[in-house]
TITORMAR-758367 format. One record per residue (C-alpha): residue in one letter; x, y, z. Coordinates in pm, whole numbers, plus 50000, padded with zeros to 5 digits. Each point is the difference from the previous one (the first is absolute). Layout:
REM TITORMAR-758367
AXYZ...
This chain:
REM TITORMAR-758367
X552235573648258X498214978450261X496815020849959X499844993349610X500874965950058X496954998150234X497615021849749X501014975049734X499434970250197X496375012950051X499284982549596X500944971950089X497364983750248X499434992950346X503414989850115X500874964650231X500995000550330X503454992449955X499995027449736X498795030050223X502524991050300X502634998949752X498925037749847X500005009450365X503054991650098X501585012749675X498385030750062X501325007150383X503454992949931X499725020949693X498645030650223X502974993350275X502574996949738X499135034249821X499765011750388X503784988550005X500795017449690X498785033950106X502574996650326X502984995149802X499944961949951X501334986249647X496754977449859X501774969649994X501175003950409X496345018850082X498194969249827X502334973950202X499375021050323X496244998249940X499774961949955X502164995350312X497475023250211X497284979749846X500934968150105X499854962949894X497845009449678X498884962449941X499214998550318X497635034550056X498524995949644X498554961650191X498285017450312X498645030949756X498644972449774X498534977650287X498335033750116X498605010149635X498554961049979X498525006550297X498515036249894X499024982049690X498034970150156X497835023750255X498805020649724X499134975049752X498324986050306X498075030950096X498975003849650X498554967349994X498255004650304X498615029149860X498904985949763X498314972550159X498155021750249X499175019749738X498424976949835X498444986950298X498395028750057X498705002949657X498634971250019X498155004750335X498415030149841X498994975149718X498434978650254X498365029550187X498465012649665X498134967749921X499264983550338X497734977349863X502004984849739X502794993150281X497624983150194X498974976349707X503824995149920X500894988050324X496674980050074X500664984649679X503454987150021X499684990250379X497414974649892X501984987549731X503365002150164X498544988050339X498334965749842X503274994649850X502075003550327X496954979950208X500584971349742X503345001450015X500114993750311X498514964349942X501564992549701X503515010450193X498824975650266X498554966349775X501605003449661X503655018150013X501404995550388X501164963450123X498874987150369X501535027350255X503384985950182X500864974949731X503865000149910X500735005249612X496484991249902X500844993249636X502294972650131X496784981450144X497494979449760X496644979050080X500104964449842X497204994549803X498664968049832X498634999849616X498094973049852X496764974449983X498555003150342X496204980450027X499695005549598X500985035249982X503065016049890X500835023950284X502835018250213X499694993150375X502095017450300X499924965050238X502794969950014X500784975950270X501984994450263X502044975749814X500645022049721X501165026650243X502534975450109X500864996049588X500015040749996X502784999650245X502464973149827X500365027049671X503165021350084X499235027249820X497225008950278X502075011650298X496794995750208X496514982649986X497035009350189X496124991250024X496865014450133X496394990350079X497365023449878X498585025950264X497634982550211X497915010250303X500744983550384X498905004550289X500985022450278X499224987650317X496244983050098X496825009850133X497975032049938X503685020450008X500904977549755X500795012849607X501764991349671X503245012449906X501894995449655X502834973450017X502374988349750X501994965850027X503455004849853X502914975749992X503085009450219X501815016449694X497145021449861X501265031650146X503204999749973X499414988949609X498465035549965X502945018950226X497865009450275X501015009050335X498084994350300X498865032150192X501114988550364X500924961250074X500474974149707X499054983349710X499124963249994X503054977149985X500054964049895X499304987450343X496425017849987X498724983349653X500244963350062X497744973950140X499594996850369X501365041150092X498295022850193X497615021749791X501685036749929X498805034949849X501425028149889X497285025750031X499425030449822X501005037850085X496395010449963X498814967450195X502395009950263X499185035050056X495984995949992X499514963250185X503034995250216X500595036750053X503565003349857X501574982650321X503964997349981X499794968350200X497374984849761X502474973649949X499554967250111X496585011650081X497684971449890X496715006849786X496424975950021X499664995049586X497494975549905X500054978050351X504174998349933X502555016450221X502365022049758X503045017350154X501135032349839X503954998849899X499515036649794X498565030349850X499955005349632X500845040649886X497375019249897X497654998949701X501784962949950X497454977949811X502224974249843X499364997749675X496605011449962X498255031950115X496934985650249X500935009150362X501134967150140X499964999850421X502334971350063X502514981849855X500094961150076X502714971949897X498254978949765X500854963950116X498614993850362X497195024149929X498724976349679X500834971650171X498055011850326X497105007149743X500704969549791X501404973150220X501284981149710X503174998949770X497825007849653X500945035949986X503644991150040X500484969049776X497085005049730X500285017849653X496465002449974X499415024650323X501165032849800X499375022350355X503275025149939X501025025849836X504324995849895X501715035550010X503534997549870X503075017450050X502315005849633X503824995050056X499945026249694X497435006749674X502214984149819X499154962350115X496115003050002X499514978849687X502354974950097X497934994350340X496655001149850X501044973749759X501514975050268X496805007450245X498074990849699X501504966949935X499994996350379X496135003050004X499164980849726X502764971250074X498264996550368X496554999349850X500724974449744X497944973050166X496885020650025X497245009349739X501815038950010X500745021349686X503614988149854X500245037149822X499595018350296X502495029550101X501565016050268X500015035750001X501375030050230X498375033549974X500575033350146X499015004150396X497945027749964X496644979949904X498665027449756X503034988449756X499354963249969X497614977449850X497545000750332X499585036549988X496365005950192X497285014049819X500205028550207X504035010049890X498635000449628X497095019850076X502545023950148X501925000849710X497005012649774X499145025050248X503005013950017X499655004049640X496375015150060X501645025250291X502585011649684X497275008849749X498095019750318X503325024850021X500195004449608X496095003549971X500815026750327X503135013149801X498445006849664X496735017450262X502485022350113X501905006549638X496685012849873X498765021750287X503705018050001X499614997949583X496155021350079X501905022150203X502915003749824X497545011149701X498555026250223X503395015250077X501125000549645X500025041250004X501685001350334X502654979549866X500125022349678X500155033350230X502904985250195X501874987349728X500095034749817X501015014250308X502874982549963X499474967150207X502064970349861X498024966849877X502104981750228X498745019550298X496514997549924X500354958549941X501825000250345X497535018950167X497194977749862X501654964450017X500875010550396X496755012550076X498934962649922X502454987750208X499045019950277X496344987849947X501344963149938X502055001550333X496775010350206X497884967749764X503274979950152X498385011850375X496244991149920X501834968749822X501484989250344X496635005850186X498374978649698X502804970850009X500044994950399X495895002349993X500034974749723X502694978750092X498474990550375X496564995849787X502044977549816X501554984050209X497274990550279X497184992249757X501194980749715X503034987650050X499794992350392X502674967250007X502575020749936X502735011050295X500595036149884X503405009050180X500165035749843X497925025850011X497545016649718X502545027449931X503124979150096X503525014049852X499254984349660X496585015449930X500965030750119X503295003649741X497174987149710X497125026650083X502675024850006X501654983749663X496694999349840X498505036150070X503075018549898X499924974749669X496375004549958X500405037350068X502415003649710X497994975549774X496845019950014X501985032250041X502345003249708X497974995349742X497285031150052X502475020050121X502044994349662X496725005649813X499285031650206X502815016549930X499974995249618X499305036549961X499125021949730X500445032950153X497775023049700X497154976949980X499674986350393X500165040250104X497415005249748X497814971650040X500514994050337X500654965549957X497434987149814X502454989449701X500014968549927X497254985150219X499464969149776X503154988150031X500125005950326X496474983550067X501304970349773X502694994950230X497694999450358X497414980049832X502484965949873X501105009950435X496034996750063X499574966049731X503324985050191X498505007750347X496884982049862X501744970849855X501724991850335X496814998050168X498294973849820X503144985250024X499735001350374X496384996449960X499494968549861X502714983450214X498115009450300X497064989649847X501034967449905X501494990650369X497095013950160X497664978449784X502414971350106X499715008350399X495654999849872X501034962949842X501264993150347X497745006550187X497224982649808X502334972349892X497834965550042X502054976550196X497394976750092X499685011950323X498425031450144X502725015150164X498455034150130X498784989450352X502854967650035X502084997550294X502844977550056X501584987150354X502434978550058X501074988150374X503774995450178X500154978850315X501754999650307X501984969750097X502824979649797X497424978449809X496104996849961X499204970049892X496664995849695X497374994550245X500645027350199X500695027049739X496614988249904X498125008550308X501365030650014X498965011549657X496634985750082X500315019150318X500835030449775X497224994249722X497185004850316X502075028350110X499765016149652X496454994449946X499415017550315X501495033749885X497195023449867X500295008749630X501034960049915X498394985349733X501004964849966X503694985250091X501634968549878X503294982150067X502534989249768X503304979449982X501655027749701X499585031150023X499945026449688X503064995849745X500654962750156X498294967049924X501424963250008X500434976549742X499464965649956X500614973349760X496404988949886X498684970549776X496584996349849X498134968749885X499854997749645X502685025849942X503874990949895X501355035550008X498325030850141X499665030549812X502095032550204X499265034349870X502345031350029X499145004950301X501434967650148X497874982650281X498294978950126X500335020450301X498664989350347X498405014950225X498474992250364X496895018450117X497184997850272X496415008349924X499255034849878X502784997549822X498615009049666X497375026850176X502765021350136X502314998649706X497115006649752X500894971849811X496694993849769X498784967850044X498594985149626X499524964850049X498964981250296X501145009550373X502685013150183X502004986850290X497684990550260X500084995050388X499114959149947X502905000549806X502434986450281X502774973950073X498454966749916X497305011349796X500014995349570X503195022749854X498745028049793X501115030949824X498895029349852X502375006649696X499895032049781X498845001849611X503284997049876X500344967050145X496854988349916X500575006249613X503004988250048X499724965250114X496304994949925X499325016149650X496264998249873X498654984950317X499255008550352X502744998350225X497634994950284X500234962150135X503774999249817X502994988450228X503405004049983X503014989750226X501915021150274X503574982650021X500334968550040X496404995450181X498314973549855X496165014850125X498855020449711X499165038850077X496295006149867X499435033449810X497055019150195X499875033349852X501885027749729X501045031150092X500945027349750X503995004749982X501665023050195X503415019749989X502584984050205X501585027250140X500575026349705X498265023749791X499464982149704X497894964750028X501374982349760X498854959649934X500894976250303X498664969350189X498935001250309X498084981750259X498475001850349X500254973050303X497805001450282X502735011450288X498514970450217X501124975049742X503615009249956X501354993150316X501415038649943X499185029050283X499295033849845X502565024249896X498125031650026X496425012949983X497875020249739X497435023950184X496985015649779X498695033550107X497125024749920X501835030450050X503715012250010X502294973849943X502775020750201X497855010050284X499074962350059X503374988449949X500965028950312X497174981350200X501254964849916X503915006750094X499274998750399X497514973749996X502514976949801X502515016150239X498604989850318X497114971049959X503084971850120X503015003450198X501384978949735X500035025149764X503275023749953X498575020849703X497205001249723X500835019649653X496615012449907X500275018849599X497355011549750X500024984549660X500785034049869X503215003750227X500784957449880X499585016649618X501845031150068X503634993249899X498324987949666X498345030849949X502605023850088X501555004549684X496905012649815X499275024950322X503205012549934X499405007349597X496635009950116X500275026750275X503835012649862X498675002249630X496365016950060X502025025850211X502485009049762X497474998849720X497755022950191X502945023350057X500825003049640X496205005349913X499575031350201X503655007549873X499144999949702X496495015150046X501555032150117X502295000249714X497234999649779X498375028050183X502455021450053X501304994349581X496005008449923X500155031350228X503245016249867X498564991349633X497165018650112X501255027850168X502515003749740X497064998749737X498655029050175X499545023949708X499084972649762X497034989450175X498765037050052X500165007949659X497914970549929X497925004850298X499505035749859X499564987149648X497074979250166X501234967550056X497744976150242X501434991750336X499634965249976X502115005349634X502405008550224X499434978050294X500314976049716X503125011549865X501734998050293X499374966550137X499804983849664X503825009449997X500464986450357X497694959049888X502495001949684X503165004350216X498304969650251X499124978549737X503745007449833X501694984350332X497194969350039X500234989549665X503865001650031X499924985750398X497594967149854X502494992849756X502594998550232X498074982150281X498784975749698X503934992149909X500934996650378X497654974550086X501894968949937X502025013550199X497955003950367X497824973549904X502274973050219X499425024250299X495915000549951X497174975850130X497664986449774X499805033349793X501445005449673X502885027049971X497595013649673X496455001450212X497675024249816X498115002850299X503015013850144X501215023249681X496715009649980X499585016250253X502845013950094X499425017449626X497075008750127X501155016650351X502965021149790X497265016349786X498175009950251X502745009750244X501175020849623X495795018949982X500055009550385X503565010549987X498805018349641X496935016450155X501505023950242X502075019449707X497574994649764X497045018450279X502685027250032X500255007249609X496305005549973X500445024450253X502485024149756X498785037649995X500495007549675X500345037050049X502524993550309X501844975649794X500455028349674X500725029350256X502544983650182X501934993149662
């Protein structure tokens, strides 16, 4: 009976578990009962007597299942495994068989996978992660202030002290803090002397953000008010390098700036506050502005906006409410001065990248981490179409294989994990490609940045490997899908050629999609790199190639105006001295600063201001104009008769002059400084110059002769006939060392002054020609290698006509005339794109239009011919077709 039962059971599929234990056991106590049976036993007492010798049935049938599970689980795993390695091995022979088109696959997606993990790792950094060690980040906010600042609606990051003191009467901020900007110091004096970057910060800064100090404290309440002892906290990185990471570094007292500052702690590593600039030390804010100030204008004034307010939300919930009543706050306390009644407090996120003073540089970033995205798909749809050219050429191994009774979904295994494999070695190249490019990065164009991770930190290393596996299966599935679309009688016969236009069709719109991303790229990098050209040529009224600018710090607690004067006239015969000096001049504001005063003039009620606001001040000795290349067009310039007690003059600029004397020479004109009651005489006009930025825009502006202002000189200006930097290397001792009196001289090119300005369009420059010359010869050898498959696969074609006396430049022709029409495909496609995104980058530009034809012209232009040499190669090798080998080997 049990044997039938067991035959019949066969029909009825593979049985569970549960089921087979239970047949089991049914089946041994069936054999010992019919043992029983046969030895005299009744049924009924034999079956009894064979469950008792069993045992606790419930109880056996658990352990036999737990055993079969067991069974069960090691072979499906085996067969998996087998499976897998298998496959793996299939695939390696797959790789063995065309080593070539490995070696394209994997070059291919490491570039594209490797500039997206290299910009990742800056985006990570400036756009998605908050300040390293700061406690529930989301919780913190910057105050911001919106409204009509000097005739210009505008957002600005400053406030004053007094409004910090409103800040911290709202009680839905559980703490209040402020910061200075980043500023340089001075470390010590002398030749050994150098400048380090120090922040002030009021005593609750820190622990607004959650941060805890390293080793020793933070600053209390007793270290930020008038009349204390002048504290740091330095940095970890400031502590390691200068002070050689020494445990008993407290109370150890640093030289900054001629001030004794005792260190109370160390800040943790990679802290930075609340921006990302390495910042040394870390002073209390009070007794270091008032040492620098020596007045109570920064503590009692609303018009000294020298802070930055970082708040603290009791919960999300209340942010409205506390903008609104630090809003009325600011306008109630301003409501006796000529300030905008409409104006608005606002909080933003901390990390700066998210709130309305997001740096040119964080949107550039954005777009090129857009531009890094359209590399990997213009290196994904690269890689579909080589695999689709060589899934073509396989088409009658895959029909032999499949008749021999291979499954589909083998095949498609095989062929999607022989991507993988190929995508996991890209993911290698990718990290050699992301750590090379990240330190490029990192050191050249964005150099103010503390980087606290590494190029292939935890983060970029989980992405690269995220990104090749996706990118593997994105260029993978497809082809291998196509490839194994088999039919078995006419791939066996054919060999594979079935089909080839539709197959072509597909690789080419691949080809006209790899083309159309690269005048994409193209004419972004195009456009930033003719901004860097606008630049570098922009006219700011000076000639800024060979300038020099140094400034000097004294020893001592005060130097009064007549001695800071010697000394700079001291310095100016110093400077004149040094070989490859031109001319040098002194003057009381340096670039980006200039004083104003109020000014009448005879004859005129009201003066005229333009945009650019003025008129702005500014104290200079002779040579002035010379060294600045100022060009002189009326009259003279500053001159060395012009001294204390002789006629006042100025030179104003052309702005000025229009200005206040319209239609007649200004020369001989007047006007008054102040409340001086001597008129100033107009000598000469300059041309007007930028006042610190980029763009010149329309100001007033006029020069004093130094002598006459009672003023000493801020800084110098130094001319040179060769390299400004190696100069500027010469000039640093001799500023250094001409007078005891002197604790350091900053010495800077124009070009280094100009620098942060520039940066952002370096950055679209360099990152955008890079990627865009990536996804040219990307798509270059896409092109090629979609000509050279056509052609090989057009084998027999072109012998016949070959044979049939065809010309070989017919079929040179031919053959690249199909490559131009695929080129011209993706750049008419890639303009019209670029054409609609223009609005679009056209904020992030300088003084070039986001539709330049100059621009879409050429890069037109560079795909075409990129498309003929690309198209030349196959198109050489089709001329080359023996017609008789071609016929024989069909």
């Amino acid at each position: 009976m049990g044997p039938i039962r067991r035959l019949f059971r066969l029909g009825l599929g593979r049985p569970t578990v549960e089921q087979s234990v239970d047949w089991e056991i049914e089946h041994y106590l069936q054999e010992q009962t019919d043992r029983l049976v046969e030895q005299g036993m009744g049924p009924a007492q034999a079956r009894r007597e064979a469950e008792r010798r069993f045992g606790d049935v419930v109880r056996q049938k658990r352990k036999i299942m737990a055993v079969d599970r067991r069974r069960v689980v090691m072979r499906k795993r085996g067969e998996f495994w087998d499976t897998i390695l298998t496959a793996v091995r299939q695939a390696f022979r797959g790789i063995r068989r065309a080593p070539g088109l490995g070696l394209a696959v994997v070059l291919t997606l490491g570039l594209g996978v490797g500039a997206n993990a290299a910009m990742f790792g800056v985006v990570d950094r400036i756009l998605l992660r908050a300040p390293d060690h700061v406690v529930e980040p989301d919780m913190v906010r910057r105050v911001f202030v919106e409204g009509e600042f000097f005739g210009q609606h505008s957002v600005i990051a400053s406030t004053t002290y007094p409004d910090v003191l409103d800040l911290r009467t709202i009680p839905e901020f559980s703490s209040v803090g402020a910061v200075t900007g980043n500023n340089p110091i001075t470390l010590g004096g002398g030749e050994d002397a150098r400048q380090i970057m120090a922040t002030r910060a009021t005593h609750d800064f820190l622990s607004t953000l959650g941060v805890q100090a390293q080793i020793g404290r933070l600053p209390g309440a007793d270290d930020d008010r008038i009349g204390a002892a002048q504290t740091a906290v330095v940095s970890y990185e400031f502590w390691q390098a200068s002070l050689g990471g020494d445990e008993g570094v407290l109370g150890r007292t640093l030289r900054l700036s001629g001030n004794d500052v005792t260190v109370i702690g160390v800040a943790p590593e990679g802290f930075t506050g609340i921006d990302l600039e390495p910042v040394d030390v870390w002073l209390t804010a009070l007794p270091a502005q008032y040492a620098a100030a020596g007045t109570d204008r920064f503590l009692e004034s609303r018009g000294y906006w020298w802070l930055q307010a970082v708040v603290r939300l009791e919960g999300e919930s209340g942010r409205e409410a506390a903008e609104a009543q630090a809003t009325a706050m600011h306008v109630n306390s301003r409501a006796d001065r000529n300030s905008d009644p409409d104006a608005r407090v606002l909080t933003a996120p901390l990390i700066e990248a998210h709130g309305p003073s997001a740096s040119d540089e964080s949107r550039v970033t954005r777009w090129v981490t857009g531009v890094a995205l359209i590399l990997l798909l213009i290196a994904c749809a690269n890689v579909a179409n080589l695999l689709l050219a060589q899934g073509a050429g396989r088409k009658k191994e895959v029909a032999v294989r499949l008749s021999l009774g291979v499954s589909r979904g083998r095949l498609l295994r095989e062929m999607v994990l022989e991507t993988l494999l190929l995508a996991v070695l890209g993911g290698v190249v990718a990290l050699a490609v992301a750590h090379w490019g990240g330190d490029l990065i990192r050191a050249v164009l964005l150099p103010d940045v503390l980087w606290t991770t590494s190029p292939l930190g935890g983060r970029v290393l989980a992405l690269t490997a995220a990104l090749s596996l996706a990118a593997g299966l994105l260029a993978g599935v497809g082809p291998a899908v196509q490839s194994t679309r088999a039919d078995l009688a006419r791939d066996l016969a054919e060999g594979g050629r079935a089909n080839r236009k539709g197959r072509s069709r597909v690789r080419g719109a691949l080809t006209v999609a790899q083309a159309t991303l690269s005048v994409v790229l193209l004419v972004g990098a195009g456009l930033f790199v003719r901004s860097v050209f606008e630049v570098r040529n922009a006219d700011l009224g000076l000639d800024v190639d060979r300038l020099v600018q140094a400034s000097l710090e004294f020893r001592g607690e005060s130097v009064d105006e007549l001695e800071a004067t010697e000394m700079y006239a001291q310095a100016l015969e110093a400077v004149r001295r040094v070989p490859g000096v031109t001319y040098a001049a002194g003057t009381d504001m340096l670039f980006q600063w200039a004083s104003i005063e109020h000014i009448s003039v005879p004859g005129l009620d009201s003066l005229p201001v333009p945009p650019g606001a003025g008129p702005f001040a500014y104290g200079v000795t002779p040579g002035y104009m010379r060294t600045m290349g100022l060009r002189l067009i009326q009259g003279r310039p500053v001159l060395d008769t012009d001294t204390e007690g002789s006629p006042l003059v100025a030179v104003v600029n052309k702005d000025m002059a229009d200005a206040f004397w319209p239609g007649q020479s200004p020369l001989g004109q007047c006007f008054h400084i102040g409340d001086s009651e001597e008129c100033t005489s107009v000598v000469g006009v300059v041309e007007v110059a930028s006042r610190g930025s980029l763009e010149r825009e329309p100001l007033l502006a006029y020069h004093l002769p130094l002598a006459q202002t009672g003023q000493p000189p801020a800084g110098l200006y130094v001319r040179t006939d060769g390299d400004p930097r190696e100069v500027a290397a010469e000039l640093a001792p001799v500023l250094r060392s001409f007078s005891s009196r002197v604790r350091f001289a900053q010495v800077q090119t124009f070009r280094d002054l100009l620098g942060p300005q520039t940066r952002s369009w370096t950055l679209g420059a360099s990152l955008f020609a890079a990627f865009g010359f990536l996804a040219l010869v990307v798509a270059a050898i896409g092109l090629y290698s979609v000509l050279a498959f056509d052609v090989a696969q057009r084998t027999r074609e072109l012998g016949i006509r070959g044979a049939l006396g065809a010309r070989r430049t017919t079929l040179l022709r031919s053959v690249m005339a199909n490559g131009i029409r695929l080129a011209v495909f993706g750049v008419v496609i890639g303009l019209a794109v670029s054409l609609v995104a223009a609005p679009y980058v056209q904020q992030l530009l300088f003084r070039v239009k986001g539709r330049d034809p100059l621009v879409l012209g050429t890069v037109a232009s560079l795909l075409v011919l990129v498309a003929l040499v690309a198209s030349f190669g196959p198109g050489l090798r089709a001329t080359r077709v023996d017609p008789m080998e071609a016929l024989r080997a069909e």
